[in-house]
C-alpha positions in Angstrom: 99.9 118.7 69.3 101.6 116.4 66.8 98.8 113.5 67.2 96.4 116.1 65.6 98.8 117.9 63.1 97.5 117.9 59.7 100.6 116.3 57.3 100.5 118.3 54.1 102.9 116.5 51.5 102.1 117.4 48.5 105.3 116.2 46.5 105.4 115.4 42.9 105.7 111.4 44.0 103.8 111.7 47.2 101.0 109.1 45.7 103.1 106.8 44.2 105.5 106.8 47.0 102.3 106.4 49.7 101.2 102.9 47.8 104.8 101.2 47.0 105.7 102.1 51.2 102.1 100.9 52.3 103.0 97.9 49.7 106.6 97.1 51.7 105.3 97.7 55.0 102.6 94.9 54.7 105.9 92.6 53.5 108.3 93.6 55.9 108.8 90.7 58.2 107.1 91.3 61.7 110.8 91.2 63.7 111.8 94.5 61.8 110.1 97.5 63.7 110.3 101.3 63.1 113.0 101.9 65.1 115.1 99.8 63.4 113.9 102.0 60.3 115.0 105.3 61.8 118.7 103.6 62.7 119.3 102.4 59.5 118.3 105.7 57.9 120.8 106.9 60.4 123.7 104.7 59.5 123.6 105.1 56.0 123.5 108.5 56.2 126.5 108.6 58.4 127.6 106.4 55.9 126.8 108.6 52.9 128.8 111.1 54.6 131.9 109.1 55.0 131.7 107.8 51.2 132.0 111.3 50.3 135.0 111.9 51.8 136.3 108.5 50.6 135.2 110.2 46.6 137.7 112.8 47.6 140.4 110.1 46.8 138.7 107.8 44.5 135.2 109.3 42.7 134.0 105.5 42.4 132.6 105.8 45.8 130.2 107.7 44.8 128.4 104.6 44.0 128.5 103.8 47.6 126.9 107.3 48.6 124.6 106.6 46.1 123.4 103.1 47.9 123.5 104.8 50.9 120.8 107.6 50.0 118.6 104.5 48.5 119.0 102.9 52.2 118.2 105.9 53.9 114.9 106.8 51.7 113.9 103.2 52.6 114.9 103.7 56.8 113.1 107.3 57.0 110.3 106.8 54.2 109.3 103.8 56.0 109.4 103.8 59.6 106.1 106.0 59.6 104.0 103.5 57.8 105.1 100.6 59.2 103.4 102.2 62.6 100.3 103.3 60.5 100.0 99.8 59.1 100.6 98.2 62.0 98.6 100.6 64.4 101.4 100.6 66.3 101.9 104.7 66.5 103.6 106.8 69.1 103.2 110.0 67.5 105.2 112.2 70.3 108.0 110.3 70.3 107.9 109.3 67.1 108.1 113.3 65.8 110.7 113.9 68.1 113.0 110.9 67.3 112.4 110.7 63.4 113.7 114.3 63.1 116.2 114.5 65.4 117.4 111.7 63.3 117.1 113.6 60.0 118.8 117.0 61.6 122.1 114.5 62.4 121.5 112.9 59.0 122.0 116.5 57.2 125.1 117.1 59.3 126.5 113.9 58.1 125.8 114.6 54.6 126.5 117.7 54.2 129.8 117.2 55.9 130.8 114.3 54.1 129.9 116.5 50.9 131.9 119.4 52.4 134.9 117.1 52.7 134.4 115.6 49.5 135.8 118.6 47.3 133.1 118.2 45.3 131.5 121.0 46.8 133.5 124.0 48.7 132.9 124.0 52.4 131.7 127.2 53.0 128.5 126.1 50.1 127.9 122.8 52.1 127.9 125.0 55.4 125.6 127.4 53.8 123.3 124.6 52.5 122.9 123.2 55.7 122.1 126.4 57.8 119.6 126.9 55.1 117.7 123.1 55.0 118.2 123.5 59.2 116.4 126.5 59.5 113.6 125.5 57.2 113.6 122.2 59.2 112.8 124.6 62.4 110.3 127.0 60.9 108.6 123.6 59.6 108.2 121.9 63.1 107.4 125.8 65.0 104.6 125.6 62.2 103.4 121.9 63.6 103.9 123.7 67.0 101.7 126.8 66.2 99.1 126.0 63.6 98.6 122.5 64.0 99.7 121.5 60.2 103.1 119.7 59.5 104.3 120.2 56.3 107.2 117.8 54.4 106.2 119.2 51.0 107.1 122.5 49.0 106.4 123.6 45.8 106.6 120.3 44.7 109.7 118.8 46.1 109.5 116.5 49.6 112.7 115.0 50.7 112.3 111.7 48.2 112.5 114.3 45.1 115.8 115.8 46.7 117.6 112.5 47.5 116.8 112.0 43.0 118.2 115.1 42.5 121.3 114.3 44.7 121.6 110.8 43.3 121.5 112.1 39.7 123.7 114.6 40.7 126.1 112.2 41.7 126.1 110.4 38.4 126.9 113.2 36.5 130.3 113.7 39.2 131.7 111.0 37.7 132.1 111.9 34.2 131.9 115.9 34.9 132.6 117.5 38.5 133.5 120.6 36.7 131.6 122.5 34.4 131.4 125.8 32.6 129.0 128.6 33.8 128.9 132.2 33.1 132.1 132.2 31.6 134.2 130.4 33.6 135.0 126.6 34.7 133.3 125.9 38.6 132.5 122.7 40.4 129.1 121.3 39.6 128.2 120.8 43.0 128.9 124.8 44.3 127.0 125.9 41.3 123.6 123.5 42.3 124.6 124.3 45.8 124.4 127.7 45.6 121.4 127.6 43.8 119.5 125.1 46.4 120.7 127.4 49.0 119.0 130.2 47.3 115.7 128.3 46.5 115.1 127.0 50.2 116.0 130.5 51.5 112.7 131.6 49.2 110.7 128.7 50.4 112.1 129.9 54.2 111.0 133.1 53.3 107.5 132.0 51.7 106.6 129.6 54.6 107.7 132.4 57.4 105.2 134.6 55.6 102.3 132.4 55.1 101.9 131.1 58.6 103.3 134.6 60.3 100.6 136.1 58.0 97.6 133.6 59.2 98.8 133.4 63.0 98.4 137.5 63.0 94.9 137.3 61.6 93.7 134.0 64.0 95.0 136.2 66.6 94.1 139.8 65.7 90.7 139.9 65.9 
């Protein structure tokens, strides 16, 4: 099923992102293979995770998480094309390993963030039931309609490691801010609010293909 899924990513940066990771790929020296890719991704995202605990004590670190999500992009982003470009693809196990990869990568994150006191717990716990679920209704979708898609309304994950990194600049200077009021930590206000966009987006995407799957099949 996933050799024949169609990939729909339709990200702000989608093009530009296509031609600079076609651009490394062809540079990357030939001992460096996609695996490696996929563990690096998954060690600096365990690292990201542990840097944010580390801010908890000293905020400085968050230039380390910072790195860490640059790493990652380049790990995950990457591993894909490199098998493109080298027509060296093994889409089954690719699928399977690349996002059992990035399910362990959002643990590690959002842990790290939930340890951080940046963000309360319970908001990095609700984030990350949120981004898992959408994660599942995305690869039921590959299952069920053949179409696999990274991209919504806009934002792919590249777009939401900018936001985090920004996000992570402005920690530094201002972890609390005042909304509505009252003085809250930066990160539970744009955590609450990405917890309620990508519930939408759950929403949305559980509609659009429950909605198509009951007219292909009710005919």
């Amino acid at each position: 099923m996933t050799e024949t899924a169609t990939r729909v990513q339709a990200s702000f940066l989608a093009g530009a992102e296509k031609r600079l990771l076609i651009w490394l790929a062809k540079r990357l020296p030939p001992a460096v293979n996609s695996d490696h890719l996929t563990g690096l991704s998954l060690v600096s995202m365990a690292a990201a995770g542990w840097a944010y605990w580390r801010a908890s004590v000293n905020p400085q670190w968050l230039w380390a998480v910072n790195l860490c999500i640059v790493l990652n992009w380049f790990g995950d982003s990457l591993d894909g094309t490199v098998a493109r470009v080298r027509n060296k693809q093994r889409p089954r196990y690719g699928y399977y390993i690349d996002h059992i990869v990035d399910a362990v990568c959002s643990v590690f994150l959002l842990g790290g963030l939930g340890l951080s006191g940046f963000m309360h717990p319970a908001v990095a716990a609700a984030l990350l039931i949120v981004y898992l679920l959408l994660s599942i209704e995305s690869y039921l979708a590959t299952y069920a309609r053949n179409e696999f898609r990274i991209s919504h309304f806009g934002f792919g994950p590249t777009e939401l490691r900018i936001l985090l990194i920004v996000g992570n600049f402005f920690l530094l200077d201002r972890p609390v801010v005042p909304f509505l009021g009252g003085d809250y930590r930066l990160y539970d206000i744009g955590g609450v609010i990405g917890a309620i966009a990508m519930g939408f987006v759950l929403l949305a995407a559980v509609w659009r293909n429950a909605s198509a799957l009951y007219r292909e099949e009710t005919k």
